[in-house]
N, C-alpha and C positions, 0 to 999 in steps of 0.2 A: 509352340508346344502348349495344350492344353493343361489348367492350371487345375492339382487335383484340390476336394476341401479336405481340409485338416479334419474333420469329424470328432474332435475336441471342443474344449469348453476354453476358454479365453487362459492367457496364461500371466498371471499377472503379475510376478518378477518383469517376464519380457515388458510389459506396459510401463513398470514403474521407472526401467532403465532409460525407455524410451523418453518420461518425462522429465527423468536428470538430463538428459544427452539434449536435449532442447534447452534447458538453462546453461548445461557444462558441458559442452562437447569433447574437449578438455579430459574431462577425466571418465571418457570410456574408451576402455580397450577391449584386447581381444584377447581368451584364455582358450585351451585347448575345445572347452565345451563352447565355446560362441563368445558373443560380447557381454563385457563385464563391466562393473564397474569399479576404479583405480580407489580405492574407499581414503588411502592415504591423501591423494592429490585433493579428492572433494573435503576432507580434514580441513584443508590448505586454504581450499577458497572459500571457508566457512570461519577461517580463523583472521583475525588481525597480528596474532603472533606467528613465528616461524613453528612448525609443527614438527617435533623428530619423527623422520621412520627413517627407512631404509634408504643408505647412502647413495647418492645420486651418482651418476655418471654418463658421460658425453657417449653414447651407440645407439643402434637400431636392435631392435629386441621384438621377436617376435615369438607366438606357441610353435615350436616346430623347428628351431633353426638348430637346436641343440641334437635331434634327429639329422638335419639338411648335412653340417658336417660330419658327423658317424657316414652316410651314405654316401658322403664324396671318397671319404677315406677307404670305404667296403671293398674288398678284393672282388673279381668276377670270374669266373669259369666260364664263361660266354665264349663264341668266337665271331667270327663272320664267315661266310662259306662264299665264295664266289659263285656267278649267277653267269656263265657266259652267254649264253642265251639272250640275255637281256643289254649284254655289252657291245661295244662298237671299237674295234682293235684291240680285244682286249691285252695279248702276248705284250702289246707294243706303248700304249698309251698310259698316259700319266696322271688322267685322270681320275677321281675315285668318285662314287654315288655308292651310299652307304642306305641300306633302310633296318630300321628298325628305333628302339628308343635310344634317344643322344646321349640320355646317363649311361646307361652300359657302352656306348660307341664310345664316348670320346673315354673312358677307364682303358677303352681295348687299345686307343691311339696315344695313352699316355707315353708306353717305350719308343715305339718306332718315330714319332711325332714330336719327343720332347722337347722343345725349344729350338721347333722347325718352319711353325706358321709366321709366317709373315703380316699376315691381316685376317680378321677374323669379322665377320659381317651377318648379324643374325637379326631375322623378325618374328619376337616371341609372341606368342597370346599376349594381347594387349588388356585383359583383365577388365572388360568396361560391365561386367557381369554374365554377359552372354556367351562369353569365348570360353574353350576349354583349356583345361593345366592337367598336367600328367599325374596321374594317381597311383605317385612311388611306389612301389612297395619294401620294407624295410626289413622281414625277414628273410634268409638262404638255404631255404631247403629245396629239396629238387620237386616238391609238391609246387614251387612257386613259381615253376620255368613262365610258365604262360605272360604272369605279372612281368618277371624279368628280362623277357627278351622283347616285349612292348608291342603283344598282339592284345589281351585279353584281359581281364579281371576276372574275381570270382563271380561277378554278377555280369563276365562275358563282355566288360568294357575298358578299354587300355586311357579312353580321355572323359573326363567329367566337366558340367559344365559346373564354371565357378558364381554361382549367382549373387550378385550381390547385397541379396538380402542374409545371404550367409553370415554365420559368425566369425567365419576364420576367412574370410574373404578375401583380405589382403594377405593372413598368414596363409594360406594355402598358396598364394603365388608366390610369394618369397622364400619356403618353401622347396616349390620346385626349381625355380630359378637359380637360388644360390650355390648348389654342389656343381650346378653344370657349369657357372661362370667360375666356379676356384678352378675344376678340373681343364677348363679352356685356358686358364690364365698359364697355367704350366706348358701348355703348347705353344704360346709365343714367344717368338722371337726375342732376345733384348730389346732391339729395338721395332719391337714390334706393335701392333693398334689393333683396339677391339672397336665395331661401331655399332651397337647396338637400336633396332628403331622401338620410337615406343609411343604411346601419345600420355594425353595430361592427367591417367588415371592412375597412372602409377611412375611418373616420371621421379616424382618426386623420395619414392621408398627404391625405386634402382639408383640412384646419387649416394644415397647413404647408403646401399648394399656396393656401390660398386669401389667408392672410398674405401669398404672397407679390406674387398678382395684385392684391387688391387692399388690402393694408398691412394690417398688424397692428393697428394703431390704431384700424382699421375694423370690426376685427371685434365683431359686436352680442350677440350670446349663443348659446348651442347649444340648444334647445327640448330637448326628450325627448317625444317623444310615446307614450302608451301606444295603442298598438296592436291588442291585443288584453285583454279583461278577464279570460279565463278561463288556467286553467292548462294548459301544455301539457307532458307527459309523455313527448316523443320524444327529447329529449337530455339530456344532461347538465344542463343549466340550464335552466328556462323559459326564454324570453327573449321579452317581452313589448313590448316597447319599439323604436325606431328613433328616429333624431336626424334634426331640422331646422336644419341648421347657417345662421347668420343672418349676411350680412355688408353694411352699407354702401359707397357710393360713397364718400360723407366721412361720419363719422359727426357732427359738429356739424350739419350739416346736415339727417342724418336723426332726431337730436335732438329739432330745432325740429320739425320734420313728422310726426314719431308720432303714433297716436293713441293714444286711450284707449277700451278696450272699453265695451261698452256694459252699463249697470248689469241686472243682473239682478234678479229676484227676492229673494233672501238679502238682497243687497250693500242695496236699497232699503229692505226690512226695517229695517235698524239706521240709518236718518232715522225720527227722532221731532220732537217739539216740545213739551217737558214745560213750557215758557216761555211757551210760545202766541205768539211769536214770529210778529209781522205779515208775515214774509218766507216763511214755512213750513218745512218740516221743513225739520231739522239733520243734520248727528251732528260729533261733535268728535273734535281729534286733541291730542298734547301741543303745549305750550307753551312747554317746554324741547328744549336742543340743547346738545351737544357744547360741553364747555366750550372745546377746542382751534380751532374754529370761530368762538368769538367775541369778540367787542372789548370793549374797558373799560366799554362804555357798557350794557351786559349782562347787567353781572354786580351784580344792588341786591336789597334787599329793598323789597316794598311790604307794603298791607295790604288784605283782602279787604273785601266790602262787611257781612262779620260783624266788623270786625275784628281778626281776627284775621292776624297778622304772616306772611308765606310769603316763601320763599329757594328758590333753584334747589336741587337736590341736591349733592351733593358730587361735583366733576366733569361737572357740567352748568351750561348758562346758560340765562339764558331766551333764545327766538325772537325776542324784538323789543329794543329800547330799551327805557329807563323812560320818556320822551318817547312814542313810539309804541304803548308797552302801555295806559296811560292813556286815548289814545285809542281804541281798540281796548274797551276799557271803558267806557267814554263812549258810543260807538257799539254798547253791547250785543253786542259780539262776542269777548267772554269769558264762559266758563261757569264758575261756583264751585262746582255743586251745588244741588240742591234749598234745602238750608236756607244757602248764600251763605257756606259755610267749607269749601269742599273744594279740592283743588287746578287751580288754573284751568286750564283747556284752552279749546282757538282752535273757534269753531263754522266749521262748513263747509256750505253750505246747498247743497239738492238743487238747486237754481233757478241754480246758479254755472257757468255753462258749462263750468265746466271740469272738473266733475266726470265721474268713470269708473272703469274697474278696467285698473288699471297688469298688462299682458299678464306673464300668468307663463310662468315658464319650461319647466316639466312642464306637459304638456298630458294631461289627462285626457281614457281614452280614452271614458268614460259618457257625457261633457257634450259633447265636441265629435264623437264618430262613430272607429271601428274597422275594422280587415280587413272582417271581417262585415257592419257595415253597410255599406261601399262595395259588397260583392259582392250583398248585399242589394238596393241602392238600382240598381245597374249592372241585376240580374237583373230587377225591375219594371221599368226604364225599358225594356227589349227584350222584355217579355212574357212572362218564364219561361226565357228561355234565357240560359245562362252565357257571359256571348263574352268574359269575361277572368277572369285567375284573381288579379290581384294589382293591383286597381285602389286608388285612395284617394279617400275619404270626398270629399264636395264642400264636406262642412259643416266639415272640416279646414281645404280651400283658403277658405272664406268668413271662417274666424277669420284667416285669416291675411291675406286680403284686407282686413279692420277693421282690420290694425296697418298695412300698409302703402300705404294708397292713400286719395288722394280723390274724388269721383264721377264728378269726368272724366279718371281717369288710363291709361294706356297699360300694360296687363300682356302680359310674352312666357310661352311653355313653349316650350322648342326640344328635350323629350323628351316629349312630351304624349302620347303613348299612347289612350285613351281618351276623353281632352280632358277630364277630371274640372273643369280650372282652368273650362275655355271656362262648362262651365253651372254653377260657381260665382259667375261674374260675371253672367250674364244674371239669377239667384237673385238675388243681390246689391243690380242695379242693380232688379229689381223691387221689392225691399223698401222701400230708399229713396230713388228714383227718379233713380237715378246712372246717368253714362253713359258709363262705363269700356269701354276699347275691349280686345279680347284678339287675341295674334297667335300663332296653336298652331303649331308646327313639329313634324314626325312623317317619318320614312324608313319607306315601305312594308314592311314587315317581314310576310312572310307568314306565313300562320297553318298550325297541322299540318293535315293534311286528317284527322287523326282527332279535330280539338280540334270541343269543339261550336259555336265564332266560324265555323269553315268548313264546318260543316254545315249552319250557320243562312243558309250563302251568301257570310259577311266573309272574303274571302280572303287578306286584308291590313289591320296595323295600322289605317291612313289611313280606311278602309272603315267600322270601326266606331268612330272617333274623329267620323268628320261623320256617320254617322247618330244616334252619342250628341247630336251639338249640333241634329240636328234635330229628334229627339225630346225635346229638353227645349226646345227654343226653342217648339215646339208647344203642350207642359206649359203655359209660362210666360206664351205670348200669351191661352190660352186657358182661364183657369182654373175651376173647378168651384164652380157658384154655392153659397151656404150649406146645410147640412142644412136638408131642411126642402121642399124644390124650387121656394120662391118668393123670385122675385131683387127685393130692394130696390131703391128708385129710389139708394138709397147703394152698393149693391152694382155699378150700374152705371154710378154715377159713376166708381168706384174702378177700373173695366176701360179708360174713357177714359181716367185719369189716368197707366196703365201704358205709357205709351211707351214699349216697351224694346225695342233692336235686337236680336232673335231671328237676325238672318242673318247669314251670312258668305260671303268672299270667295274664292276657290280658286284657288290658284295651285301650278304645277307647278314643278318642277326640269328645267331641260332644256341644253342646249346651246344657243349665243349663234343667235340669228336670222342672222347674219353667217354668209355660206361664210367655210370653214374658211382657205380662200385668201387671205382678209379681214387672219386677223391672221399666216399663216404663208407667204408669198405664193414662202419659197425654195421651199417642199417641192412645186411646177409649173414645168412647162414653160412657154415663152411662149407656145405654141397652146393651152394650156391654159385660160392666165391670162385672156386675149383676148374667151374664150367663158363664163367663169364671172364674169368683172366686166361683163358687160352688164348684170347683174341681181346684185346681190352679196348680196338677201335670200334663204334657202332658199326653196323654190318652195311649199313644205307652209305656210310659215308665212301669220298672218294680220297685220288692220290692230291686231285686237285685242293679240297678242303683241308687237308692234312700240313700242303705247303702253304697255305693261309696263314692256319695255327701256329705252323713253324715260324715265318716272318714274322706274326705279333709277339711270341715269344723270345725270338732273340733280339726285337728290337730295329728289322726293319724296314722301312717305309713299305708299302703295300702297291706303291708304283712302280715299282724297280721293274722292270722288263724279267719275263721267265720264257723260256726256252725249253722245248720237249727233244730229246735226244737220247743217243744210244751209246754205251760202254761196256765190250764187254758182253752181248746181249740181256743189259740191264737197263730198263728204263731208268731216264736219267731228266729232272726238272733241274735245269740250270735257273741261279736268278742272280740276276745282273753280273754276267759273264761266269768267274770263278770265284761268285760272293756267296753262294750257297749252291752244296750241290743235295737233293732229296731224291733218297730212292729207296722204294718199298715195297721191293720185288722179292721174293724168297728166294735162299739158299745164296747168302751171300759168303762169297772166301775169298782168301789170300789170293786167288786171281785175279777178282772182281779191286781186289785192295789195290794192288798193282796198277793195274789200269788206270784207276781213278788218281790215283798218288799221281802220276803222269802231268795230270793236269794242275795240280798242286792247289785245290780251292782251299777258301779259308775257313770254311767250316760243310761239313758233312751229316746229313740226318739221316741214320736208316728206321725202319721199324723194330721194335726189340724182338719179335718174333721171326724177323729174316734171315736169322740165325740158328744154324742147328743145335747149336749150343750155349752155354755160357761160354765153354771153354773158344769154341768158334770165333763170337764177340770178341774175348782177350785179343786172341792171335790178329786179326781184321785192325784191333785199336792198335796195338803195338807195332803191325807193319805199317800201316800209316804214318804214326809217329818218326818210324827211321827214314821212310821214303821223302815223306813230305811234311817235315816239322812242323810247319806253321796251321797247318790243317789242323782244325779242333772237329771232334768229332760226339755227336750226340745219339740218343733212339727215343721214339717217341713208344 
């Protein structure tokens, strides 16, 4: 981007800051107008005494944050509209692709969603000056759809770049960042994990933004992933690496639910059974522990099956009792050595469920995948063409799906990009045979028309996020018989055995089905009002958008299977069996009531206008109730 000139005269505040910031880097910060300088702090380091001002305290403080929460907490009138067009099973599949912006998505996914994710896995703008951050907007009037549903700004732009010569540079990303991570944090699990990627530009102001959202306590480790294996020679430092910062709901909880990776190669290597050992391969660990660790009852001498006398070391104990270690030798589950005088260690047999490799925290970029190969793997799955330049690995998100999921858990991305997480899971659940549901969230972000994503036809992010998932759900239903070109009768067992949900669901970001009148009814006149509540759904909208609205409204999930059918001669959208029945056909009665009492769902939406009357509506609710009690019934 060509750099314009200022056509000013030199500004010399700006100069003077810059010459504090070079002796006191220290005591410049950032105020809503730009960088400042902290005049208490510089006080401080000009004085040899302590300096009063204003009482200190341990947080992250930035211009903006005091906005960040007002906009988490903000109601929305937004919805999502389904896109079937753009979906792949939709009646039936579990999957969700959401576009539009993730602050209003994930407010829409707060009921249906509440503390239903199981893992949560996002790659934000990395903030190195050049990337963009979403450019909130913090008023609600209906002049401001455009801002809020995350197409456009007043100046016709929904993403700004965050330069780093800005003043609010860092506060503009914390900013954005922090209402979407409170509003994420209510979507997990108890025992559930967020993993956030980020590199070294802002690692250090998400630790302290994320301690605070979701506690210190919780926080699980920071990954390091290498990135890249070769050296790169454009800057000052290689820098090969980028973090995965890892934090819990509760961390006891996500304790309990960890797993353990799966043994590889090497790791299976070192089980032997030099014993011959009727259980089968071993391998052992010590038998001693921290003398501060143990109790009186721990601390003995015994003697081996040579005889010979053994004692903890100096400053250790053993692991067990003398009670319990006996046993444990008794039961052949202590090793001495070949010849029965060496120091005993506890066997651990491969056959122990419990066995695995405890997730490290450098991620090797050889064994689990790098830049390269994601641009590698992205470049095959589209034929040859390059349509992102900074994708991530899928065998990244699959390691990282082994530590935190199990086969039928619920993973979000509400920065998905390419959807690298989406055909991580459908890989995933193909291997071993899980049925892990994923919910991508992406704001249309178009692409340069000189990039090769817009010449390949992707005009926008979203574009080539669902045709990545549909080209690997393709890969993954239909996979490539053995070398050789003759398919075993095993090889075709193993293609029925692969049930894996390939599809997903599409849904839009849009403005509430509701005329605007609906929820702002001063901003008309009463000739106005008269003629716009005769029908108070917009006219463009369908039955389909309507049952959207419904589900986020009462709270449920947006996966659930819906079903189109007849009652009655009334169109009738089932969703998930008799868990909602919606129908929005006019001239509904006491027959239509009957019928449907029949099947006794648990809640029923009609339109308030499919009624001839008020008095109609009573009669409709009342027979319900006697028919089918449990049936709750509502109108939109």
């Amino acid at each position: 981007m060509t750099e314009k000139l200022d056509m000013t005269t030199p500004d010399g505040v700006t100069q003077n800051i810059e010459h504090i910031a070079a002796l006191f880097p220290n005591c410049v910060t950032e105020t809503a107008e730009g960088k400042a300088i902290d005049f208490d702090l510089l006080r401080q380091e000009l004085s040899r005494d302590i300096v009063e001002g204003p009482k200190e305290r341990y947080r992250l403080e930035w211009p903006g944050k005091r906005e960040a929460i007002v906009t988490a907490n903000m109601p929305t009138t937004n919805t999502l509209r389904p896109v079937r067009e753009d979906s792949i099973n939709f009646d039936t599949t579990e999957n969700l692709y959401i576009e539009g912006d993730n602050l209003e998505v994930l407010k829409l996914l707060q009921e249906s969603y509440l503390g239903k994710v199981k893992m949560i896995d996002i790659d934000p703008p990395y903030n190195t000056g050049h990337d963009f951050v979403y450019k909130d907007n913090f008023t609600k009037d209906i002049d401001t759809f455009k801002d809020e549903s995350g197409f456009v700004n007043e100046y016709n732009e929904r993403l700004v770049e965050n330069a780093d010569t800005s003043g609010r540079y860092h506060s503009d990303w914390l900013t954005m960042m922090y209402p979407r991570l409170k509003l994420a944090r209510n979507l997990l699990s108890d025992n559930g994990v967020i993993f956030i990627h980020i590199d070294e530009h802002e690692v250090h102001n998400l630790r302290k933004m994320c301690d605070e959202i979701f506690g210190e306590m919780n926080f699980v480790t920071e990954f390091v992933w290498q990135k890249r294996v070769t050296r790169e020679n454009r800057s000052l430092i290689s820098v090969n690496h980028e973090y995965v910062v890892c934090y819990a709901k509760g961390f006891d909880s996500f304790e309990n639910a960890i797993h353990l990776l799966p043994m590889d190669d090497e790791a299976k290597s070192r089980y032997k059974n030099p014993d011959n050992d009727p259980r089968g391969v071993w391998t052992s660990v010590p038998a001693i522990a921290q003398a501060g660790h143990g109790t009186r009852n721990q601390f003995y001498s015994f003697n081996t099956p040579s005889g010979r006398e053994v004692s903890p070391p100096s400053g250790s104990c053993w692991r067990y009792t003398n009670d319990k270690m006996m046993l444990e030798i008794k039961n052949n589950n202590i090793w001495f050595g070949s010849d029965g005088t060496g120091v005993p260690r506890i066997k651990k047999f491969i056959t122990d469920g419990k066995q695995g490799l405890t997730p490290n925290s450098i991620i090797q970029g050889k064994e689990i995948g790098t830049t390269d190969s994601a641009k590698r793997e992205l470049t095959n799955l589209f034929e040859g063409s390059s349509v992102f330049e900074t994708p991530k690995p899928s065998s990244l998100l699959k390691h990282l799906l082994n530590i935190g999921t199990n086969i039928e858990d619920i993973v979000l991305d509400f920065f998905s990009g390419t959807s690298p997480l989406a055909d991580a899971v459908m890989q995933l659940n193909s291997e071993d045979n899980g049925n892990r549901k994923f919910i991508m969230v992406q704001i249309p972000e178009v692409t340069a028309e000189d990039s090769e994503a817009y010449k390949a036809g992707y005009h926008n992010i979203c574009e080539i996020g669902k045709e990545r998932i549909r080209r690997a759900g393709e890969k993954i239903a239909a996979p490539q018989p053995p070398k050789g070109g003759v398919q075993s009768l095993q090889f075709e067992e193993e293609i029925q055995k692969k049930q894996v949900d390939v599809g997903f669901r599409v849904y839009r970001l849009d403005t509430s089905n509701m005329q605007d009148v609906y929820y702002r009814p001063q901003d008309y006149k009463q000739e106005m009002m008269d003629e716009l509540f005769a029908n108070h759904i917009k006219p463009e909208r369908t039955a389909d958008d309507l049952v959207a609205q419904v589900m986020l409204d009462w709270g449920l999930p947006l996966s659930l299977p819906i079903e189109q059918t007849e009652i009655a001669d009334k169109t009738i959208y089932k969703v998930d069996g008799n868990a909602l029945y919606c129908c929005f056909d006019d001239n509904i009665d006491e027959a239509f009531a009957r019928a449907a009492a029949a099947f006794a769902p648990l809640r029923i939406v009609f339109h308030d206008h499919s009624f001839a009357s008020d008095t109609a509506k009573e009669n409709v609710r009342q027979l319900l109730k006697q028919l089918s009690p449990e049936t709750e019934m509502k109108v939109v």
